[in-house]
N, C-alpha and C positions, 0 to 999 in steps of 0.2 A: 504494500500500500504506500503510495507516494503523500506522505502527510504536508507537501509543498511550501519548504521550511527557502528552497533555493533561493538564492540572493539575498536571505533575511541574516544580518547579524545578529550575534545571541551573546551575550558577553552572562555566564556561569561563576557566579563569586565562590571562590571554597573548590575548585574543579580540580586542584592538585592532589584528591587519592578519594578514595570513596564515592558517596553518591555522587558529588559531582562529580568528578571525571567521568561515571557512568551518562551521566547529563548530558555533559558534553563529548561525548562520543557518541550518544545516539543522535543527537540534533546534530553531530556532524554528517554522520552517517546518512541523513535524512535533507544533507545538502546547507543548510546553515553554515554561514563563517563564524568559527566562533573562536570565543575568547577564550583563551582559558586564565583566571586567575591564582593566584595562590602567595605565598610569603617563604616559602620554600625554593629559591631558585630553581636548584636541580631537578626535583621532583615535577615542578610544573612543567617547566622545557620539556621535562620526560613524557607526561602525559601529551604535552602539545605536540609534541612530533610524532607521538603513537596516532594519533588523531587526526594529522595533518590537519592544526589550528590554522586560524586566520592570522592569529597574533596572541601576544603572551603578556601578561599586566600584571607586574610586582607590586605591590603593597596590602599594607595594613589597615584594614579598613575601618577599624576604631579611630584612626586618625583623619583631621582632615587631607592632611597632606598627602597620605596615601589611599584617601577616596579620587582626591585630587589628579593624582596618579595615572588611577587603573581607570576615570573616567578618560583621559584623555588618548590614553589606548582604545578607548573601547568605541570611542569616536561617537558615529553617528549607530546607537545600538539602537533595533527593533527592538528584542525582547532583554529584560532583564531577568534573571532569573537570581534572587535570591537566598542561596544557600549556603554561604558563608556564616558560620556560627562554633558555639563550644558548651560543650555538657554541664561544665562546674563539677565541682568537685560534690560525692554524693552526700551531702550534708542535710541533716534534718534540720527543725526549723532552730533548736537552742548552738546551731552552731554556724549557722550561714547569718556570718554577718554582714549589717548596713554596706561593707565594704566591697564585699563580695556580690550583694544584690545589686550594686551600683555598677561594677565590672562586669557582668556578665548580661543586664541590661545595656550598656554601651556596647556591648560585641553582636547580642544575638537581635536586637533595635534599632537603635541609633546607626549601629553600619550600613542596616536596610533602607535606613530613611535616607541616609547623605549619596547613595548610588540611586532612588528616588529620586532626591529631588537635583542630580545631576542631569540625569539620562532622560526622564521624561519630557519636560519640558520640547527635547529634539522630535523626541516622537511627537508631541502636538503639533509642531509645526507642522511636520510630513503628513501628519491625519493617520498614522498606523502604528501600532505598539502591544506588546505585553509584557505585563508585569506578575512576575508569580513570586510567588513565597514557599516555601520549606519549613512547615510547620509541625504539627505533630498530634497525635490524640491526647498527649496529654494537656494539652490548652482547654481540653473543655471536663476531661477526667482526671486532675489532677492527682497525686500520693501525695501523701506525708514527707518522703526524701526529696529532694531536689525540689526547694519550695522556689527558690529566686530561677530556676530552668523551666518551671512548668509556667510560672508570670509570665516568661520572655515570651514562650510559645503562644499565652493568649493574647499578650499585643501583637502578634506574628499576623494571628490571623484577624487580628481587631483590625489594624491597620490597612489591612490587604481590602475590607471590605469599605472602610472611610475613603480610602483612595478608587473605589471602585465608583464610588458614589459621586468624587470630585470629576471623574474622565466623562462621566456621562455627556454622551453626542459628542465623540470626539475621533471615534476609531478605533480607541485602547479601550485593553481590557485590567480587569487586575484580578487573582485569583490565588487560593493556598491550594498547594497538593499535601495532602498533612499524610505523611507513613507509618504506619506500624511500626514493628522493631523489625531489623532490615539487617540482613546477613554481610554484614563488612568485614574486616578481615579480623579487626578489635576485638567485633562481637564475637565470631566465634572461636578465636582464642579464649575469649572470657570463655565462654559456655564451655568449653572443652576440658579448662582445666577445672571446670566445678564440675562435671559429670561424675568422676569415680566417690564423691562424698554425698552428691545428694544420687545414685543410684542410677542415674540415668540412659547405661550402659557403656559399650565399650566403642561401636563402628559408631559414625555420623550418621547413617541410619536410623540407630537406635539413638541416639542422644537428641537430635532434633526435634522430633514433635513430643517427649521426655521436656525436656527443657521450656520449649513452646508454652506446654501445657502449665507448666507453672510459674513461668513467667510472663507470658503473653496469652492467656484461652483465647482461641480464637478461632472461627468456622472453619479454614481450611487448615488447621493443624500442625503449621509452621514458621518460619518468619522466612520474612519477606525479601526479594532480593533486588538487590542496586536496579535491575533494567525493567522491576516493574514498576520503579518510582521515578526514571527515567521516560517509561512511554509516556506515563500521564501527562508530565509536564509536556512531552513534545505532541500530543495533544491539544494539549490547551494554549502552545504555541502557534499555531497556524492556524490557517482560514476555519478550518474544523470545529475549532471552541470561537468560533466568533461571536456565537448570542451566549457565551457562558462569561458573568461577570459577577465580583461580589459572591463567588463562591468559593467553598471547601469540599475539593477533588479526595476522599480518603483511599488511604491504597493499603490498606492493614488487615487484609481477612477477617474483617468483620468483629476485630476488637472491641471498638466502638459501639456499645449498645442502645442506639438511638434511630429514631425514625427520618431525620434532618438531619 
């Protein structure tokens, strides 16, 4: 299926290992020039030449200076894609301090808004854009652990919808693909080496929907992987998701237990 991404820039914040590089390898794959970002020299060069990127954008995006940056790489970007963020350390609420919810707000936020309110504005001019976010379920089912990670996640998708609401009659779109837990390389290291104490077995086989189950229940009895959180967004990037704005795309086998 030709998702008709060709000629459109796509500039992928966070594209240097995990879901993004899967990002931006499928929206390359699908004809998109795309950006790849990251704060890793080597690592990103790496994914952008596996990719054959349009171009490659070094910085830090909690800063201005390296919003500043990676906007000016990014040029004249169609879609922005949002994914650039960080977990926090897994802290309950008597240990995540003021300090720590102000840092990790500025990285998983504030980086969203300053590539926002770079990029958009070009796309008004031209009359064509999208904006997507990298969200999550826990924005609206939060835990007890990671109080100041699950806040980021609901302004993630807060925002995604107020900005869906400001483009109206414009051409852009704005939208969250929010994931389940999602088979990265992190993740199943973790899981792997918690298998032999909580039971779970011994092959990847058996440890999967074992771990799944008590970590994530969910309909189809596993987690999820990098290029199913990949199509969504390249979906929602092209003419495809054109009447789709002010939503939340879930891609989490049915974690989520809501009707909306």
């Amino acid at each position: 299926m030709d998702l008709k991404l060709t000629g459109r820039r796509a500039l992928v914040t966070g594209s240097s290992s995990g879901l993004g590089a899967a990002i931006a390898r499928l929206l390359a794959a699908e004809g998109a020039d795309v950006v790849v970002h990251g704060r890793d020299e080597a690592r990103t060069h790496g994914v952008a030449e596996e990719i054959g990127a349009a171009a490659v954008a070094i910085g830090d995006l909690a800063t201005d200076q390296g919003a500043d940056a990676v906007a000016a790489v990014a040029g004249e970007a169609d879609i922005l894609v949002n994914n650039a963020g960080a977990y926090g350390h897994p802290h309950r609420w008597a240990e995540a301090t003021p300090d720590m919810w102000a840092l990790l707000y500025e990285i998983n936020v504030i980086s969203a808004v300053r590539m926002i309110q770079r990029l958009v504005p070009g796309m008004r001019e031209r009359g064509w854009g999208r904006v997507i976010q990298i969200g999550g379920g826990l924005a609206s089912q939060p835990m007890s652990e990671q109080p100041h990670y699950n806040a980021t996640l609901a302004a993630r998708h807060n925002l995604a919808v107020s900005l869906a609401r400001e483009l109206k009659d414009t051409g852009l779109t704005s939208n969250v693909v929010s994931p389940g837990a999602i088979l990265v390389d992190s993740v199943k290291e973790l899981v792997t080496a918690l298998a032999p104490e909580r039971g779970w077995g011994e092959s990847w086989e058996q440890i999967e929907p074992n771990a799944a189950r008590d970590f994530v229940p969910n309909d189809i009895g596993r987690f999820g992987r990098p290029e199913e959180i990949a199509g969504a967004v390249a979906y929602l990037a092209g003419p495809y998701g054109a009447y789709v704005s002010g939503a939340t795309l879930r891609v989490d086998g049915g974690t989520i237990r809501s009707v909306t």
